[in-house]
N, C-alpha and C positions, 0 to 999 in steps of 0.2 A: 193464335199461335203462341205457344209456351216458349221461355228463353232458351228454354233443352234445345226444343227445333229449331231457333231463330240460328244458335250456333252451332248448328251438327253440320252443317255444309263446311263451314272452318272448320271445327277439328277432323271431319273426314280430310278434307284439303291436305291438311298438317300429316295424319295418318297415311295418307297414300302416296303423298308426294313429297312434304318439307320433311320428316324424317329419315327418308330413306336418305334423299341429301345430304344430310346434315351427319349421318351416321358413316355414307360412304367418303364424303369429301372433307368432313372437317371431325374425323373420329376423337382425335386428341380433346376437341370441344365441345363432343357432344354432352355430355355432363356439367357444362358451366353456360351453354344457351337456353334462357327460356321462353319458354314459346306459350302464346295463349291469343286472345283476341279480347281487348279491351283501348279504353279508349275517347276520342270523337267520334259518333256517328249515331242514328237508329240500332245499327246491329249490333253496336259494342254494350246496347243497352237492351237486347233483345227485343225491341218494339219493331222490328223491320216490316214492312209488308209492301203491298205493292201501290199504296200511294207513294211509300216513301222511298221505291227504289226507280225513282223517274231520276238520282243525282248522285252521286259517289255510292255506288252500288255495287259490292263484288266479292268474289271470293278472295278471302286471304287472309293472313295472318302476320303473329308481332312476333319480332324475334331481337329480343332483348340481351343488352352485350353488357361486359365492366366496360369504363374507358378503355383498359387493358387490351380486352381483346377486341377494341371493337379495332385500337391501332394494328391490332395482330391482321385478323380477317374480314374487319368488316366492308373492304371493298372487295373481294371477291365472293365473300359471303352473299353480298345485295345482288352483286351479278348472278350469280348460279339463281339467288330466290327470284330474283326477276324474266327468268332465261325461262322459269316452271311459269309463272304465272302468263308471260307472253306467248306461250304454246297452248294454253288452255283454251278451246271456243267459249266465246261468249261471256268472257271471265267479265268485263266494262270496269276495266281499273282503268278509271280517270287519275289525269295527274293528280288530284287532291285525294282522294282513295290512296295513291302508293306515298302522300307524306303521312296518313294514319298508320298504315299497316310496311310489313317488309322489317329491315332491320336498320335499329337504332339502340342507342346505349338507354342503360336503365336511369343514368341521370338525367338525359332530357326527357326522356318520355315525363317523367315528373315532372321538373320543374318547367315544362312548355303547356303543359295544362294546369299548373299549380301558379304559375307566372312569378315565380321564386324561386332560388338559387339553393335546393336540396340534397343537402347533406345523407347520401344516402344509405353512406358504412353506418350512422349514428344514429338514423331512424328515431330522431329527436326535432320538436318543433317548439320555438317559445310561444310562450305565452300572446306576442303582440306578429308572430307569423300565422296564428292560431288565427287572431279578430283583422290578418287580412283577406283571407284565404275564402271564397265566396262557395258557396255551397254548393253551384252547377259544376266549379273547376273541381271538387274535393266528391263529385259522384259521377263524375266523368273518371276519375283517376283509380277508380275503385269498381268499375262496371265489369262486364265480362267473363273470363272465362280464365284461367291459368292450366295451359295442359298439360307442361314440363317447367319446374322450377329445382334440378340437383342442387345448384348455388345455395338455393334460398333469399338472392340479398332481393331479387325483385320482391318476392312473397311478402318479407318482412318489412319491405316499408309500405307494401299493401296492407298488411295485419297491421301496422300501426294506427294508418288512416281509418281502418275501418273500427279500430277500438274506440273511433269517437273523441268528442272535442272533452277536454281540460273540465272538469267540474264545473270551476269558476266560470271559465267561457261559455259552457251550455247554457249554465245559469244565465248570463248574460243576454243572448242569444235569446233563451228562452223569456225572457223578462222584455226584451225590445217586442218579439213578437205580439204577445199579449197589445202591448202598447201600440202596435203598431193596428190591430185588430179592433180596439176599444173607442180610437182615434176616426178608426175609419168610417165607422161602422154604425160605432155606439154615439158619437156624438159629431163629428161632421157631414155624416150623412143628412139626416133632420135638419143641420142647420143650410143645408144647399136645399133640400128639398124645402126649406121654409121660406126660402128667398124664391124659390123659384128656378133656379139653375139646374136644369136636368142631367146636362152633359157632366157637371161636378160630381153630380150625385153619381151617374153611371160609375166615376172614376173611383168613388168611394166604395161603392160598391166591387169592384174588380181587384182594387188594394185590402179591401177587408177578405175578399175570397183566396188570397194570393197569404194574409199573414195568419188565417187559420189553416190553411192546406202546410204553409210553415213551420208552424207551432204544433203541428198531428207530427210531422215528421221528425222535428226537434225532441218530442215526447217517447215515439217510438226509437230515439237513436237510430237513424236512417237519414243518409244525405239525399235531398230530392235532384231530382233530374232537372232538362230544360225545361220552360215552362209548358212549352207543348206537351210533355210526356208527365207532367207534376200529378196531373190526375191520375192518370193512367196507373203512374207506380205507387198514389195513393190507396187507390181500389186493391193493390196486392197486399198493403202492409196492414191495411186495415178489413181483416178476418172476418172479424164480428159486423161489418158494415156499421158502424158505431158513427163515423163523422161523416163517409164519404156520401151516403145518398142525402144526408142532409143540404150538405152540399151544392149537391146536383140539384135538389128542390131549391134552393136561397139562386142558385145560378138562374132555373127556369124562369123565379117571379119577378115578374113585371114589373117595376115601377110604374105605379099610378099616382099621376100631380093631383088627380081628383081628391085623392085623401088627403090632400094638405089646404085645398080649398080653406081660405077664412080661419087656418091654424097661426095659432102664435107660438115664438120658440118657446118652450117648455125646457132648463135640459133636464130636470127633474119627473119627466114624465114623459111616457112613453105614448107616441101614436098610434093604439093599435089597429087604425083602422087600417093603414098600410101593412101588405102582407110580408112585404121585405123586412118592416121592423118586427114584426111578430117571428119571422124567420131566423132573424137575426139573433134573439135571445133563445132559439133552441139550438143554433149553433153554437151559442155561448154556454149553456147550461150546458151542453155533451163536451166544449172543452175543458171547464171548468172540473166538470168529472173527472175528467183526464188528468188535472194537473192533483186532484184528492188521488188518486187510485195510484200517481207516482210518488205523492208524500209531499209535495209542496206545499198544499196548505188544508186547512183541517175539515172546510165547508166549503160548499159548495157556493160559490156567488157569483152569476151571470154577467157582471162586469168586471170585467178581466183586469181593467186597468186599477182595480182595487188593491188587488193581490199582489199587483209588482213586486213592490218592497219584500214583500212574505220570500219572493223567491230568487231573491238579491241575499238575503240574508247568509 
């Protein structure tokens, strides 16, 4: 299922029922509500389907106020949306479904998934609200769908967000990851696997799969999802299938302690009798590409943690 279909039941919803509301009962404000579906959930990220609708599962929609009006209507405004959606069969808005969706002002909808206190006329963030702000809260805030925004002010501190992090900060960002990927991967992995500690090595292996799926999305300027969905909205951003089935192959292989049988650490040299280490530098050499193909650095070199500094600079 496409994100079109995931949310054409909400904006049909909206279409047949919250606007004609909203038009008949609150005319003066139908041009200053905006209405869309984003958010917490599967749906506000179009990945819905029917494993994941066993838990806050339902139709509905956001409807986004100033402070202003939300002191003006927004208790009878929730009334009337709630009076549509409690009439509908089979709607299953749980109580935690109706604190995502229904109506709320545009400054908490942000700042309660941003977990910062957001300035929302100014659609301005510093530099150090920037390196706190974690990537799931900042692609949660930006998911979705916008179906009416006359205002604009919700839009515009979406268009901010989605313009992406501060130079400086991507860089940042982008520069931990690498580090975080080279660390994992490129040289603590081998050394668990040289000692003998499997369960290490798994975790090496799952942190290094976690800060190149990272660093694809940091490159592509895209915030990733939760981590259950990371793949998922990987396979979309990535067209060309360039990192993501590699991926998929570095996930499938098996560690085997047989290849380390009677090895000694090396960190200068690589084991390639292990298929995860061999795996490992093709996943390095396609990000590495990545980071030549954006201009950070000039060649191509399978350890990531080389180039840092190149992309600090």
């Amino acid at each position: 299922m496409n994100k079109e279909n995931a949310w054409q039941n909400n904006r049909g919803f909206y279409d047949e029922y919250i606007a004609d509301m909203i038009h008949t009962g609150f005319p003066k404000y139908e041009d200053r509500i905006a209405v869309g579906i984003a958010g917490e959930g599967s749906d506000s990220f179009g990945y819905d389907d029917v494993i994941s609708r066993d838990h806050d599962f339902g139709t509905g929609v956001c409807l986004w106020l100033t402070d202003e009006d939300m002191y003006e209507i927004g208790n009878l405004l929730s009334i009337k949306y709630n009076e549509i959606v409690d009439s509908k069969e089979r709607s299953f808005c749980t109580d935690r479904l109706r604190e995502r969706r229904g109506v709320m002002t545009i400054h908490d909808f942000y700042s309660n998934i941003l977990r910062i206190d957001c300035n929302i006329n100014s659609c301005t963030l510093t530099d150090e609200e920037w390196r706190k702000l974690d990537h799931i809260c900042l692609a949660t805030a930006v998911n979705g769908e916008v179906f009416r925004d006359d205002l604009g002010i919700f839009s515009n501190y979406r268009r901010m967000l989605l313009d992406y992090y501060p130079d400086n900060i991507w860089r940042e960002m982008i520069a931990m990851a690498m580090h975080e990927f080279s660390a994992a991967l490129q040289v603590n992995y081998a050394r668990c696997m040289t000692r003998g500690d499997i369960v290490a090595a798994n975790l090496c292996k799952a942190k290094g799969l976690d800060a190149a799926m990272k660093l694809t999305f940091l490159l592509k300027r895209v915030y990733p999802p939760y981590y259950k969905w990371t793949y998922r909205a990987l396979t979309e951003i990535d067209e060309d299938d360039v990192i993501a089935s590699r991926l998929k192959e570095l996930a499938e292989t098996e560690i085997t302690s047989e290849a380390w049988v009677g090895t000694k650490y090396q960190p200068n040299r690589l084991n390639l009798k292990d298929k995860v280490v061999t795996m490992t530098e093709t996943v390095a050499t396609e990000l590495s590409d990545m980071l030549k193909q954006a201009g950070f650095i000039n060649c191509i070199n399978p350890y990531l943690e080389a180039d840092v500094c190149k992309v600090l600079k």
